[in-house]
KOLGU-371976 format. One record per residue (C-alpha): x, y, z. Coordinates in steps of 0.02 Angstrom, whole numbers, plus 32768, in hexadecimal, padded with zeros to 4 digits. Layout:
<nodes>
xx; yy; zz
X; Y; Z
...
</nodes>
This chain:
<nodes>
xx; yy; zz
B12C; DF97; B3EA
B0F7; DFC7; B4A1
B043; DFA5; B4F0
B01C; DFFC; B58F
B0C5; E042; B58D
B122; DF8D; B592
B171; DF3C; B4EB
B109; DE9B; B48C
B170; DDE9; B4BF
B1A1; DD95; B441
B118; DD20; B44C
B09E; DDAC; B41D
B107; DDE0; B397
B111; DD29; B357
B055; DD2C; B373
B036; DDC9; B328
B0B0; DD8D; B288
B05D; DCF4; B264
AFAA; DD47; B274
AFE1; DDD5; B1F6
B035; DD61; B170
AFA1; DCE7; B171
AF26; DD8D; B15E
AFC0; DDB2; B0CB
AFAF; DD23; B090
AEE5; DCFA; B081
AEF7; DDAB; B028
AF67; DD86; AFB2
AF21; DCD1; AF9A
AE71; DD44; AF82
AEC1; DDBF; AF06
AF1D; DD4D; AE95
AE8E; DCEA; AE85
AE21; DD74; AE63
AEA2; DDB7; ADDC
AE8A; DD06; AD99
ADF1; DCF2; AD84
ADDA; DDB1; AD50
AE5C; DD7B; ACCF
AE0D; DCDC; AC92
AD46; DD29; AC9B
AD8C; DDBA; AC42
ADED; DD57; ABC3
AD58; DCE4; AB9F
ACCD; DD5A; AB92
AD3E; DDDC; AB2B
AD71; DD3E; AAB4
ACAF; DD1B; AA9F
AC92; DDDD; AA6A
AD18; DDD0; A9FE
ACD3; DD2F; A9C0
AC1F; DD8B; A995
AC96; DE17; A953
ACEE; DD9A; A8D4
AC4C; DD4D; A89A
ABE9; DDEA; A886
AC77; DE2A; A81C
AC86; DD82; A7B3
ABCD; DD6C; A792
ABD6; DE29; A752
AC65; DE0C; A6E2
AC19; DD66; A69E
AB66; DDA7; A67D
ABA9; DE69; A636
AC19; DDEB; A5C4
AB77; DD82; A58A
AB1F; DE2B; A563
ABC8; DE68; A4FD
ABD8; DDCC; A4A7
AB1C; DDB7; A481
AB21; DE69; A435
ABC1; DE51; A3D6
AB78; DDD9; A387
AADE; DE1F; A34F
AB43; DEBA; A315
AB80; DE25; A290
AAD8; DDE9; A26C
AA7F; DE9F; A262
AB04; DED3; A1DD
AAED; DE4F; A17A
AA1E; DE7D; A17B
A9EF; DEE9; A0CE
A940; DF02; A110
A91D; DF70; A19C
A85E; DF0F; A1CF
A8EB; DE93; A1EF
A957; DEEA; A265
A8BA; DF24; A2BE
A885; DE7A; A2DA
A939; DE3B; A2FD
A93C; DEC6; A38A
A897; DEA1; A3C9
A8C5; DDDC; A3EB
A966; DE16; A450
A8EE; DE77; A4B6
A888; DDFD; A4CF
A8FD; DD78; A4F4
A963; DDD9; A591
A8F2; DE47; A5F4
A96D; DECA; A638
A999; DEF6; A58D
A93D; DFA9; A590
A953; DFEC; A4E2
A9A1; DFAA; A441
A9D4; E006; A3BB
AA2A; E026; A300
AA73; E0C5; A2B9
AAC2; E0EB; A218
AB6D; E12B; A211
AB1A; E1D0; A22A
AACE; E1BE; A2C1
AA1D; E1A8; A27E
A9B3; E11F; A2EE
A968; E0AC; A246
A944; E012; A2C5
A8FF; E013; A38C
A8AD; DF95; A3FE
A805; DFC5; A406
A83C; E03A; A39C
A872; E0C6; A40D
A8DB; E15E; A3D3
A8C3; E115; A320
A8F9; E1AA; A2CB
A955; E1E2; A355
A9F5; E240; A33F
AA84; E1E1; A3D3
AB18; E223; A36C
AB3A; E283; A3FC
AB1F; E200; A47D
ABBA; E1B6; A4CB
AB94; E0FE; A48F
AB8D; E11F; A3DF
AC34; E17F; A3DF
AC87; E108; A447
AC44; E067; A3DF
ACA5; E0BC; A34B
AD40; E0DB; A3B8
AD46; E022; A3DB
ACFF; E02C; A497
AC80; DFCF; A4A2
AC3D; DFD4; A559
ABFB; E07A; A5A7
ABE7; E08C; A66C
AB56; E0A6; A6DC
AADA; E148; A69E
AA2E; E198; A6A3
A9C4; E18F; A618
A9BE; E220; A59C
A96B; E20F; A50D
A90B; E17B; A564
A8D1; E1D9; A5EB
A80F; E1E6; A5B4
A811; E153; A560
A837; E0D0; A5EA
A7C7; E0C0; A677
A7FD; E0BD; A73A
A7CA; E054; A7C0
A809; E0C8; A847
A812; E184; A7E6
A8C3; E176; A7D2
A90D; E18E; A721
A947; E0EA; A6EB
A9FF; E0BE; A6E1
AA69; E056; A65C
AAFF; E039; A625
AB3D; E016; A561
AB68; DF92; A4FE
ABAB; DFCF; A44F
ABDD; DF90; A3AE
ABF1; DFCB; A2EE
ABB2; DF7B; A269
AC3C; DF45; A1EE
AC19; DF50; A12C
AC8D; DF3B; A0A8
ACD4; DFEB; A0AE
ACCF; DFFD; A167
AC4A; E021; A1F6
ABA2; E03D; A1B1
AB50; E070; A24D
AB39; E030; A318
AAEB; DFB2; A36D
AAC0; DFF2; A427
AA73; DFA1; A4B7
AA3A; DFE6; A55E
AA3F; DF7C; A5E3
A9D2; DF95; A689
AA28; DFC2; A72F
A995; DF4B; A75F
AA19; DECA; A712
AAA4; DEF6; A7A6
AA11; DEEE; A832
A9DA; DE3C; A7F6
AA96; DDF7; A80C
AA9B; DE44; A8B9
A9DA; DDFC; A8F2
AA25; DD49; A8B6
AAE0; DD55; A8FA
AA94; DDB1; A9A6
A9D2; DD6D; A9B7
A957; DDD8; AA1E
A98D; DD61; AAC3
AA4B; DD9E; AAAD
AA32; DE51; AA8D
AA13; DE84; AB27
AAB1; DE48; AB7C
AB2C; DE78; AAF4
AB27; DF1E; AA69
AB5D; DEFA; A9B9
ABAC; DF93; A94C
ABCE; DFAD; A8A5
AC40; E029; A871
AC80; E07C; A7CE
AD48; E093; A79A
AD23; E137; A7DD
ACF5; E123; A87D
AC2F; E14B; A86C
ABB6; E0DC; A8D9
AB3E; E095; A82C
AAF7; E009; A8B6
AAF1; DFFE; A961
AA86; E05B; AA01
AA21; E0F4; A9B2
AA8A; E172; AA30
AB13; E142; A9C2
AAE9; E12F; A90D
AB38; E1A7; A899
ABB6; E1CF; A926
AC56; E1CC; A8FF
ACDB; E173; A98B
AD8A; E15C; A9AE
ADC2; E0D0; AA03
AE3F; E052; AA2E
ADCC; DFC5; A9EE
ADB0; E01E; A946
AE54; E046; A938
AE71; DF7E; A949
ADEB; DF57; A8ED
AE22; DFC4; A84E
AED3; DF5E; A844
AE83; DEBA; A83A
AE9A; DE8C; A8FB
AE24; DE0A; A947
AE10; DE23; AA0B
ADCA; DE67; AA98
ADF5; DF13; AB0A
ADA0; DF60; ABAC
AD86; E030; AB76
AD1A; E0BB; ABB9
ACA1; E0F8; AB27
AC4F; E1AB; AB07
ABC2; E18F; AB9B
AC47; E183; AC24
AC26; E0AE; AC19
ACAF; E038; AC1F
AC7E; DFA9; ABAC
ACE2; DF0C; AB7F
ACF4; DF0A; AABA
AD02; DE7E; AA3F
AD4F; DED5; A991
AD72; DE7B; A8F9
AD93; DED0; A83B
AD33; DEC8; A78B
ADA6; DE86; A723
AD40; DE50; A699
AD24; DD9F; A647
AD67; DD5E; A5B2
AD4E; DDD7; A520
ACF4; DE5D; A584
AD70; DEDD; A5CC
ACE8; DF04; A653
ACD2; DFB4; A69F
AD4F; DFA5; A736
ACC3; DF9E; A7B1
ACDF; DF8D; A85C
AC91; DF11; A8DA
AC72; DF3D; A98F
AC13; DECD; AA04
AC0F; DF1E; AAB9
ABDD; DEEC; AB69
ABBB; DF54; AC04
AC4C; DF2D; AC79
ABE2; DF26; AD0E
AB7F; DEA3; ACB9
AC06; DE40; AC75
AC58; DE3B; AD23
ABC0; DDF6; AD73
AC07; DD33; AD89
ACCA; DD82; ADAC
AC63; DDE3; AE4E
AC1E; DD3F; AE7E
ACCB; DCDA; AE8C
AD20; DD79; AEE9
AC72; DD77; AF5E
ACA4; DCB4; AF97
AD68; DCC3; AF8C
AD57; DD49; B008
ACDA; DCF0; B099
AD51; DC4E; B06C
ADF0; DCCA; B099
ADB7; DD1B; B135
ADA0; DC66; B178
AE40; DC2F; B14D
AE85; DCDB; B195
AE35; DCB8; B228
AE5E; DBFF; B23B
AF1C; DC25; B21F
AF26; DCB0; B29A
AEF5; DC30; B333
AF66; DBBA; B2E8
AFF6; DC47; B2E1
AFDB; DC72; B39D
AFE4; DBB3; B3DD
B080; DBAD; B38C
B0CF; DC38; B3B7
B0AF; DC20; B472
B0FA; DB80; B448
B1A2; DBD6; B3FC
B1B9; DC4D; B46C
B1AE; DC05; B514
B26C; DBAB; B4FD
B2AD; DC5C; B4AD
B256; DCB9; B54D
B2C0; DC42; B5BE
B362; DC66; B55C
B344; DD0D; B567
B332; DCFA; B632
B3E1; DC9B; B635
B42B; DD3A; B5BD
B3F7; DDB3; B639
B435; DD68; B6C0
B4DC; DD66; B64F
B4D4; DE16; B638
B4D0; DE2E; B6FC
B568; DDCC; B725
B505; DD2B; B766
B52B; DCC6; B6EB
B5D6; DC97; B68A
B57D; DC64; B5DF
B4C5; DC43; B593
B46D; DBD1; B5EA
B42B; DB50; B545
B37D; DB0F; B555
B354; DA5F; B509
B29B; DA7F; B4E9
B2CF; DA5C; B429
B351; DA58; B3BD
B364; DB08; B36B
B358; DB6C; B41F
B3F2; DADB; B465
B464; DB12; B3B3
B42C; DBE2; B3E4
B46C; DBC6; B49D
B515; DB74; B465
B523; DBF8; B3DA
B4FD; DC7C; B440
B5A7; DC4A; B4A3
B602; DC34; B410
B5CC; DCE4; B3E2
B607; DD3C; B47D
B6A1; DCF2; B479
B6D7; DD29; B3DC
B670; DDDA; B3B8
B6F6; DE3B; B412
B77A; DDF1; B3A2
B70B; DE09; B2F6
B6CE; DEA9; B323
B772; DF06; B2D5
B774; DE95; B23E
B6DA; DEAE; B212
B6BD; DF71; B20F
B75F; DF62; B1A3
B70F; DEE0; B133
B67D; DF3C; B126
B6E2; DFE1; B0E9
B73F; DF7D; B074
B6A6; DF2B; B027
B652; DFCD; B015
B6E7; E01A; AFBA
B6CD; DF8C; AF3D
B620; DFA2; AF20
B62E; E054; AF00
B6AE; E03B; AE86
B67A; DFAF; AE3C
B5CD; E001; AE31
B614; E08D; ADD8
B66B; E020; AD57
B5BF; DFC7; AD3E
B58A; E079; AD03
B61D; E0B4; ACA0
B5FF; E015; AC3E
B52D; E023; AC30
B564; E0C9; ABF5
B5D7; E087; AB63
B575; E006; AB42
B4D4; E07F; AB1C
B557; E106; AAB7
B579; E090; AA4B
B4CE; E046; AA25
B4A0; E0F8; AA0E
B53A; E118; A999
B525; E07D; A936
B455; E094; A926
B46C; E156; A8EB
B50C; E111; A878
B491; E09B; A816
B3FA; E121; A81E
B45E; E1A1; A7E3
B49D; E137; A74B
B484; E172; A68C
B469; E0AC; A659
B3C5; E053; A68F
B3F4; DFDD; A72E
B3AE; DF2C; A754
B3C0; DEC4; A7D0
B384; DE01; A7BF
B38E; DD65; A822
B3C8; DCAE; A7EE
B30C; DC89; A7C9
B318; DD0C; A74D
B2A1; DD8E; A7AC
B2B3; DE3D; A7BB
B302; DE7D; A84B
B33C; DF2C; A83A
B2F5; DFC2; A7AC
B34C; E068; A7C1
B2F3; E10D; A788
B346; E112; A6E0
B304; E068; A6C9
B251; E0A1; A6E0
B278; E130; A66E
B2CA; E0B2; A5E3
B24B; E018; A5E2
B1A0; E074; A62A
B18F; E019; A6AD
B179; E048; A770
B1FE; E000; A7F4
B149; DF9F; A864
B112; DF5F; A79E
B1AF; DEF3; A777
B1F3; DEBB; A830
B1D1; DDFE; A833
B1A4; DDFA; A77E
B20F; DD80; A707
B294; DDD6; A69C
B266; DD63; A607
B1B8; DD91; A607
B1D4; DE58; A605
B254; DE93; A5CE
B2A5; DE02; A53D
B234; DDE7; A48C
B1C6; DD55; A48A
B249; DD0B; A418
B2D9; DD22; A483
B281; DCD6; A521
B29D; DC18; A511
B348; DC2E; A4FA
B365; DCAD; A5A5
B319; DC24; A60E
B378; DB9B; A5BC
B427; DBF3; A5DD
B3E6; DC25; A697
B3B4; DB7F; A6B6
B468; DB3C; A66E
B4C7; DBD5; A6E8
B44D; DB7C; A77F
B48A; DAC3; A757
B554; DAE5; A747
B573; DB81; A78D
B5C8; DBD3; A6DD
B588; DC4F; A678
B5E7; DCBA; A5E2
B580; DD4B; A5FF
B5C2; DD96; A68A
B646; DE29; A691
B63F; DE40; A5DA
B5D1; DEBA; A559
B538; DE67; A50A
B4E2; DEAE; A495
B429; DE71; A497
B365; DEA8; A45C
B2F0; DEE3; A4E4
B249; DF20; A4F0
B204; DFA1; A547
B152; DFA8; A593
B112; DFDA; A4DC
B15A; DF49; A48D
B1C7; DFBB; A43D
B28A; DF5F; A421
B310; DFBD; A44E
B3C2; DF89; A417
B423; DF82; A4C9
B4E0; DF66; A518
B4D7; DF06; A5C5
B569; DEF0; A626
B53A; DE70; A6AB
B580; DE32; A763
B560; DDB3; A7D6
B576; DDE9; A876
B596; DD8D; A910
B554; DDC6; A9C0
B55B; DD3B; AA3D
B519; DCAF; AA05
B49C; DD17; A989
B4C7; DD2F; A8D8
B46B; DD90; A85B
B48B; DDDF; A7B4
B49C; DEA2; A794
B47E; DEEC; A6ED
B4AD; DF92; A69B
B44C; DFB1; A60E
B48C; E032; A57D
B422; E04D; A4F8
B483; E044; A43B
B3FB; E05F; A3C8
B428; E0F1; A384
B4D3; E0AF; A382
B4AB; E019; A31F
B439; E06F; A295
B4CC; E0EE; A27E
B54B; E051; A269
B4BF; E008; A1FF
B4B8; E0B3; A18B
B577; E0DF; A188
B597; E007; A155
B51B; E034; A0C3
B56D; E0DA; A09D
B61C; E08B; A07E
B5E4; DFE4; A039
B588; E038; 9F95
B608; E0C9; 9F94
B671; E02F; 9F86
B627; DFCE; 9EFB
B5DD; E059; 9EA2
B6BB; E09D; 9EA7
B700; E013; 9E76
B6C7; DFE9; 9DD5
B6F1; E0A1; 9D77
B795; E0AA; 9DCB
B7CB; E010; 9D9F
B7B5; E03B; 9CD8
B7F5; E0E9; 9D14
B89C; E0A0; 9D53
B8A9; E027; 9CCA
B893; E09F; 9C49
B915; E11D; 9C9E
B994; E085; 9CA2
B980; E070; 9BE8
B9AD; E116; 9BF2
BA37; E10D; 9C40
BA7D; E08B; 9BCC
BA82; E0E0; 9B3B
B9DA; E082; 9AF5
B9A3; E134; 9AB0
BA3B; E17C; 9A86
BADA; E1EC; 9AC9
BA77; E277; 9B2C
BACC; E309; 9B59
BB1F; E32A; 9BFF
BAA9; E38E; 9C5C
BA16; E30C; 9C2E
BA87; E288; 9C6C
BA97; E2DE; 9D24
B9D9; E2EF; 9D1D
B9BF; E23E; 9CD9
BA2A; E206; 9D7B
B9DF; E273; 9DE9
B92F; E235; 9DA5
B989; E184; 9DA8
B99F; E18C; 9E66
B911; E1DA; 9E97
B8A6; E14F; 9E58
B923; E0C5; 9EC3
B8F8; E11F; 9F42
B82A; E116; 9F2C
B846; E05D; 9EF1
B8AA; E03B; 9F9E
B81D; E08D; 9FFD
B790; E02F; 9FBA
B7F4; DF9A; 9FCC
B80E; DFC7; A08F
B761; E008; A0A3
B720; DF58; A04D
B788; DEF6; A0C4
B740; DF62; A150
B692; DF2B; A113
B6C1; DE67; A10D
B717; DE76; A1B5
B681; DED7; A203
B5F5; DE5A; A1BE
B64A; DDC2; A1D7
B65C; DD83; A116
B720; DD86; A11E
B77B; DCD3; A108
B801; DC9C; A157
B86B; DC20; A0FD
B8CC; DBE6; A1AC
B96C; DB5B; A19D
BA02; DB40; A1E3
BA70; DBC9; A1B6
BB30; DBFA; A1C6
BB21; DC9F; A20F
BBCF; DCEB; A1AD
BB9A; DC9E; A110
BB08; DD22; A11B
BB65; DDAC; A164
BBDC; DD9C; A0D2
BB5B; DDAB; A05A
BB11; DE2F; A0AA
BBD3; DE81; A0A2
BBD5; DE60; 9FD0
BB32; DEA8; 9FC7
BB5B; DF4C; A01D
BC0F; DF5B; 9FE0
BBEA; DFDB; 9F47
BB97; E034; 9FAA
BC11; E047; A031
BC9C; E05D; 9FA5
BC2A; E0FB; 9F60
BC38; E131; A008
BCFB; E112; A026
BCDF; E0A6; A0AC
BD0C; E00D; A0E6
BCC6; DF6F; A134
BD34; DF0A; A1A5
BCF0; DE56; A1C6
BD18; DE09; A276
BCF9; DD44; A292
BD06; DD32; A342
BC93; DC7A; A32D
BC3C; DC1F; A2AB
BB81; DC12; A2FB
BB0B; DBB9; A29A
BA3D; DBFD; A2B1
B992; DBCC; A278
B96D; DC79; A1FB
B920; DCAD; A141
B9CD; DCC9; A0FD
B981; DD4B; A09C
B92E; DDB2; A11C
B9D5; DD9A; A199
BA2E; DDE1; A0E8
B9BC; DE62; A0E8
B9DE; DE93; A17E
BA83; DE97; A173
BA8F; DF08; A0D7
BA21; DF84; A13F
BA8D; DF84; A1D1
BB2A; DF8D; A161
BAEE; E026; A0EE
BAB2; E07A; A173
BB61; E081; A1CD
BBAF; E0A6; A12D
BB41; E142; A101
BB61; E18F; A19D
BC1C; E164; A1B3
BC98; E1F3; A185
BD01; E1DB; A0EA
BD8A; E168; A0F1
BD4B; E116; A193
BD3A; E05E; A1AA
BC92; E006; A1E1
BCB0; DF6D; A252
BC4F; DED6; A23F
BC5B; DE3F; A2DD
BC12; DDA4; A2DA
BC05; DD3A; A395
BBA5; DCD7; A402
BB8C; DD0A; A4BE
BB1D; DCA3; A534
BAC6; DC47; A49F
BABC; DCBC; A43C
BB01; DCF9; A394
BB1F; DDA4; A374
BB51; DE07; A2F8
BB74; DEC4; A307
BB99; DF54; A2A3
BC17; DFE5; A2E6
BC1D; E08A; A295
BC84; E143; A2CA
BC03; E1AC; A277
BB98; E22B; A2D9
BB22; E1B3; A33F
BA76; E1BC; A387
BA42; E252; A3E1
B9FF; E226; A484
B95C; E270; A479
B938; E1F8; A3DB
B97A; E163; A42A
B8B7; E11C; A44B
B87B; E134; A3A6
B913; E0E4; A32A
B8A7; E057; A321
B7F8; E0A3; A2FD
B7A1; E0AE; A257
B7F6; E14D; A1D2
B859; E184; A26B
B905; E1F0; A233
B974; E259; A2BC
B940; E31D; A2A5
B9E6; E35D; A273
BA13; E3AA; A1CF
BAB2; E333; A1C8
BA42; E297; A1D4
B9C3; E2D4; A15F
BA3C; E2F9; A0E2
BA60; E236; A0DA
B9AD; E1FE; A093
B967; E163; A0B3
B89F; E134; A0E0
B8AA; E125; A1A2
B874; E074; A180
B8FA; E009; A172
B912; DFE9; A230
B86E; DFBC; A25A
B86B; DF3C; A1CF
B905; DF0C; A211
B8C0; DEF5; A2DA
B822; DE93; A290
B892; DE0B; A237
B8F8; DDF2; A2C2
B868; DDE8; A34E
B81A; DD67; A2C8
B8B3; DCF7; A2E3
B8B6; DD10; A399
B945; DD96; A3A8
B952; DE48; A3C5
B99C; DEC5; A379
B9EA; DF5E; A3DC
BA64; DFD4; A3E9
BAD9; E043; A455
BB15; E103; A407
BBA0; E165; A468
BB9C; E20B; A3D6
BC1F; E23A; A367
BC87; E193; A3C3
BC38; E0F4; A397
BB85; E0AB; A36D
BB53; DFFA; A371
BAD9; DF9E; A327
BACF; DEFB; A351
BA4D; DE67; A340
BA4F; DDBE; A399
B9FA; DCFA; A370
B9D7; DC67; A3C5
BA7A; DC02; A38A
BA7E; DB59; A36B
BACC; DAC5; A3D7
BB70; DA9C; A38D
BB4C; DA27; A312
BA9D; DA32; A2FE
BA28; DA2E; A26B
</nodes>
């Protein structure tokens, strides 16, 4: 900076420094303080309007409840009047008793007014009017309106038709509503609970407003009643939200606003009224003004003071830095070998002797450090760049994971240890009725579980919180929810805990089986009575047919005999399919018994071998038995036989004539197996997932040719899971098939 054409000394500049920053800071001191205390006057005046907000609204709720109540109850009384002198009278004292009430009334269920205060509209026809239809409906509180058929009847204090609202209820008699009781209540009523919340002394600082569901001004300033406005507050107001904002209203005014909601009280839904209590800025402000009036004089003293202060000192700084500067001069012109230190203080000594230091070595660091400062830049830039590559990444795959689990068929939900909900993808929403903002926060227990399924939730969430272990996790659960209706809904949830740092929450994917489950439920029916109602006729059918057979009626001739064992085997057949299907039923509802002991593993294999042998002999095949141990298990002997038998028929009916069926029994790793080895045709690939499912057969004509109920097998894989084994197999066609089933075994030994 240059004055008169010569550059500022440092002293000046020191001066000038410490002058500015104290000016800096007396105007920041000045602002924050101000921001302060605009905060805090703000703060407390808007939580005062909010205050006269909240009670306005409450002492509306409290006295629209004592009005409902008091005319619920006389509905009870009136109905149970036979006399309508009575009614009158009844009617007459409730007018009496509350003097907003402006007109009380009966009508029969047609409409017809038998019973008035004073007895206005007696005769009347209000079947038409909104109260009486609404009363019936089961609504029994009707918002803010002129008067209609009241008009003439009511007088005026200032010309204006009078305003009420409704208070509705039927009258009950044995075979249902027998008419209405209706009330109209004054508007006088709202403009009494403002004079005693507000006072004339408080009025004129602050405006009170009450407004409908609908945004319509029903009380406030006359330039705004019957207006309808949309604002913030209202907005606020209307989702239950106590506070305060600052806003700019239809006149071009900023006013600070206190807003509270209607919400009703007790048994009275209320009418969702608004509360708006408002206060010129300008006014409100007043006091704020005042403190930013004093802060400021109190500021441009201190500026002041600390600028005088900043110029003594700086003279004081610079006059040693002004004589080192001399001696550096002279240095530069060859009259001196080195800096010339001063002692005036400590600092300007340490500058002198540094300043030596320096020149010796700037010539020597001058190279090294332009090749420093190329190699540090190099870094930046690339380590800038992989900064960004990995921002990018990092926001792909938040992006990719968040449009994964929005674009999911199954309802998603995410929930924290606490058990809140953290997470609700659009299919959720569409599933359970509720919005994404409704449910974050809210308790999982609480919205989405049945009342009766609640206590247990929190139990097992508290028990995952104390050790750490939970069951749930990683495998299907099938569980009742509820959906914002209340309405069940069967559902499979698969859930994860996931990790992230030290965070851990759960995530849910939510399938909904109902429709699954009731067809289960129907097709479990279905087969259970086909089953019972079966059984009983083909059981004297095959009976009778074996008597048959024997001879019991005679020597029949040879074409009734084919038919008799075609008939004959046919109803085997049906018997061994019920049987299956039965066994499917017990298996499927839990009611099958397992008899489990110790068992030798080849005793029941052999059995299993005499069983099938006639069979396999009708068949000319043969069954080879291989011993390779003697494992002992824990089984039903007659369910492991049963197995057996299946296994071994099955590789007999579809081994070729003459072949042999081989039959190993081992142990591997703990285990015993046993497995069956056939040459016939083998599994087609493309049926290899379904052997085990429910009537399944391969397609082929060979296969089909055999018979059989598609059953067997998954009998088979149930009573083996039961005894916790598994039963599987491996097909290589028209080589070899195996089917093969392993146990727990036994310690040597054991019991």
């Amino acid at each position: 900076m240059k004055r008169n054409g010569r550059l500022w000394t440092l002293g000046k500049y020191l001066a000038f420094a410490f002058s500015a920053l104290s000016i800096l800071l007396t105007v920041v001191l000045t602002f924050v303080i101000e921001r302060t205390a605009s905060a805090g006057v703000t703060a407390s005046i808007g939580a005062n309007l909010a205050e006269l907000a909240g009670q306005t609204a409450g002492r509306l709720d409290r006295s629209m409840f004592e009005r409902y109540r008091e005319i619920q109850l006389m509905s009870t009384r009136v109905a149970a009047l036979k006399d309508w002198n009575a009614v009158q009278a009844e009617l007459d004292a409730a007018r009496d008793t509350y003097r907003f009430y402006a007109w009380l009334g009966v009508a029969d269920e047609k409409g017809v007014v038998r019973a008035a205060s004073a007895g206005m509209l007696k005769g009347a026809d209000v079947s038409q009017r909104p109260w009486f239809g609404n009363a019936l409906a089961g609504v029994h509180l009707g918002d803010v309106h002129e008067a209609v058929l009241l008009a003439k009847l009511l007088p005026t204090s200032d010309g204006e038709p009078q305003r009420f609202f409704d208070v509705a209820f039927p009258l009950r008699g044995g075979g249902g509503p027998t008419g209405v009781l209706g009330a109209h209540v004054s508007w006088d009523w709202a403009k009494d609970v403002r004079q005693t919340i507000f006072g004339p002394g408080r009025r004129g600082e602050v405006e009170p407003l009450i407004v409908s569901a609908e945004g319509v001004v029903l009380l406030g300033p006359a330039a705004l009643e019957g207006r309808k406005l949309e604002l913030p507050s209202l907005k606020q107001a209307g989702q239950g939200v106590r506070g305060h904002v600052i806003e700019t209203w239809p006149d071009g005014k900023s006013y600070l606003v206190g807003h509270a909601g209607s919400r009703g009280f007790l048994s009275s839904p209320g009418l969702g009224w608004r509360v708006l209590v408002r206060q010129d800025l300008d006014v409100a402000y007043e006091p704020l003004r005042q403190i930013q009036q004093r802060v400021l004089a109190w500021g441009v003293t201190l500026a002041v003071l600390f600028s005088l202060l900043g110029w003594a000192a700086a003279r004081a700084v610079t006059r040693p830095l002004l004589e080192l500067a001399a001696s550096a001069r002279r240095l530069a012109h060859g009259g001196d070998s080195e800096v010339q230190p001063s002692h005036a203080y400590r600092e300007v000594e340490v500058l002198g002797s540094s300043l030596n230091a320096m020149l010796a070595e700037v010539r020597e660091k001058t190279a090294l450090l332009r090749a420093l400062n190329a190699e540090l830049e190099q870094r930046v830039e690339q380590r800038t760049m992989e900064l960004r590559e990995a921002f990018d990444r990092v926001r792909a795959n938040e992006q990719r994971i968040e449009t994964i689990i929005e674009g999911a068929q199954d309802p998603f939900i995410g929930m924290d240890l606490q058990g809140r909900i953290t997470d609700w993808n659009t299919r959720a929403e569409a599933v359970f009725g509720w919005k994404r903002a409704e449910v974050l926060g809210r308790r999982v227990s609480e919205l989405l579980l049945p009342a009766r399924y609640a206590a247990s939730f929190e139990a097992a969430l508290k028990g995952f919180l104390a050790s750490g272990d939970t069951t749930v996790v990683d495998h299907p659960l099938e569980r009742t929810l509820v959906d914002r209706a209340g309405r069940e809904i069967e559902a499979e949830i698969r859930v994860g805990l996931v990790r992230i740092g030290e965070d851990r929450f759960f995530s849910a994917f939510v399938h909904d089986i109902s429709q699954r489950k009731e067809v289960q439920r129907m097709k479990d029916e279905f087969i259970s009575t086909v089953s019972h109602e079966l059984r009983t006729p083909l059981t004297a059918i095959y009976g009778s047919l074996n008597l048959l057979s024997s001879g019991a009626a005679g020597e029949l001739p040879p074409d009734a005999k084919q038919l008799l064992a075609i008939s004959h085997d046919s109803t085997e057949r049906l018997i061994r399919l019920i049987n299956d299907m039965l066994d499917l039923e017990k298996i499927a509802s839990g009611k099958i018994e397992y008899r489990m002991a110790p068992q030798p593993l080849r005793a029941l294999v052999e059995q299993g071998l005499r069983d099938t042998q006639a069979y396999a002999d009708g068949l000319r095949v043969r069954l080879k038995l291989d011993v390779r141990a003697e494992p002992r298990v824990m089984a039903d002997a007659d369910r492991i036989v049963q197995v057996c038998v299946n296994l071994l028929s099955n590789a007999a009916k579809f081994s070729p004539a003459d072949a042999e069926v081989d039959v190993v029994v081992e142990e591997r790793d703990g285990l015993a197996r046993v497995g069956v080895v056939d040459r016939g045709p083998g599994l087609p690939p493309e049926f290899h997932a379904r052997v085990f499912e429910r009537f399944a057969q391969a397609d082929s004509s060979d296969r089909r040719a055999k018979g059989g109920t598609g059953l067997g097998l998954a009998i088979c894989r149930s009573i083996v899971e039961a005894h916790g084994g598994r039963l599987a197999f491996t097909s290589e066609p028209n080589v070899r098939t195996e089917f093969f089933f392993e146990l727990p075994a036994l310690p040597s030994g054991g019991a």
